[in-house]
C-alpha positions as CSV (number, residue, x, y, z in Angstrom):
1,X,111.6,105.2,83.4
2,X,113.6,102.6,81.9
3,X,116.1,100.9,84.0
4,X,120.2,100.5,82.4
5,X,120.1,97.6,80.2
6,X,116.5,98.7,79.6
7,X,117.7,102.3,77.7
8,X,120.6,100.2,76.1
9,X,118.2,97.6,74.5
10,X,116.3,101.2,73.8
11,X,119.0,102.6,71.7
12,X,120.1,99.3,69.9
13,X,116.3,98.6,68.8
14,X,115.8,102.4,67.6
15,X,119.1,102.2,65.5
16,X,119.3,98.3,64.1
17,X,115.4,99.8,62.9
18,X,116.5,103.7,61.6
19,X,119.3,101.6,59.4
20,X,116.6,99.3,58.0
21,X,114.8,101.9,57.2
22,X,111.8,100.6,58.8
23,X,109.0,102.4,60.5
24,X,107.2,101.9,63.9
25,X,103.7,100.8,61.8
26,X,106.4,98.5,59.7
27,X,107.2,96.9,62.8
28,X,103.9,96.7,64.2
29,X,102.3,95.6,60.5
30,X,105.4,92.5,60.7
31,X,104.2,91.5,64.1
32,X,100.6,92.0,64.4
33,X,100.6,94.7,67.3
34,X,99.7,98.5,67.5
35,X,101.6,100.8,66.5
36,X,101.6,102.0,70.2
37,X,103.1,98.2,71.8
38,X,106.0,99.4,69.3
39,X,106.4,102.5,70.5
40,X,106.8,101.1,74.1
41,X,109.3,98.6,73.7
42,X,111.5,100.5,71.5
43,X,110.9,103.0,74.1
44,X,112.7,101.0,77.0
45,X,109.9,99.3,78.1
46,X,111.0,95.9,79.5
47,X,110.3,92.9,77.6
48,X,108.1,90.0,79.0
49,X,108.8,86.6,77.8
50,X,105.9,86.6,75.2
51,X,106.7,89.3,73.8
52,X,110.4,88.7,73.7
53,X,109.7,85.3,72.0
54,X,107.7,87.3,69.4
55,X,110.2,89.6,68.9
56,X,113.5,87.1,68.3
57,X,111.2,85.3,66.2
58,X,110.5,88.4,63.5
59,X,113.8,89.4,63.4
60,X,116.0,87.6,64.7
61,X,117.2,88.7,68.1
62,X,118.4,86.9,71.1
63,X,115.7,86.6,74.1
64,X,118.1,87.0,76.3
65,X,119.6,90.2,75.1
66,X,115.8,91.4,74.8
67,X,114.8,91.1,78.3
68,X,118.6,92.1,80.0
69,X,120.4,93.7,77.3
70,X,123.0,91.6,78.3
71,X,125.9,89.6,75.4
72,X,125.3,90.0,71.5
73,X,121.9,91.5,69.9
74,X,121.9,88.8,67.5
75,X,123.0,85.2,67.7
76,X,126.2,83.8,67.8
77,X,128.1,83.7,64.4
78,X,125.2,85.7,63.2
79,X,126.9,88.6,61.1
80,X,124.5,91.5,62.4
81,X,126.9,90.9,65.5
């Protein structure tokens, strides 16, 4: 079970992806993981530091909010904020 800021990085991930219109397998094909490590990140599993890095790195996000869901998604002066 995913802790707080866990569920709210949860929700965040699912909807910045649903908007983009971009799959699980889209994801995974863009970062070179299963389909299945998609699934459990976007489904509150806590990020580590690798896979945080890889993550910001694709599109964009901030470590920090990755691993604590804590501040902006994206960052500052980015305009996804």
């Amino acid at each position: 079970m995913a802790d707080i800021n866990g569920s709210v990085v949860s929700e965040k991930l699912k909807k910045f992806f649903a908007d983009q219109g971009m799959s699980q397998q889209d994801i995974a094909d863009i970062l070179g993981v299963s389909q299945q490590a998609v699934n459990n990140q976007i489904n509150g599993r806590l990020f580590g530091p690798s896979n945080a890095r890889k993550w910001a790195a694709a599109f964009g996000f901030r470590i920090n909010w990755l691993r604590t869901g804590e501040g902006p998604m994206f960052p500052e002066g980015d305009p996804r904020n």
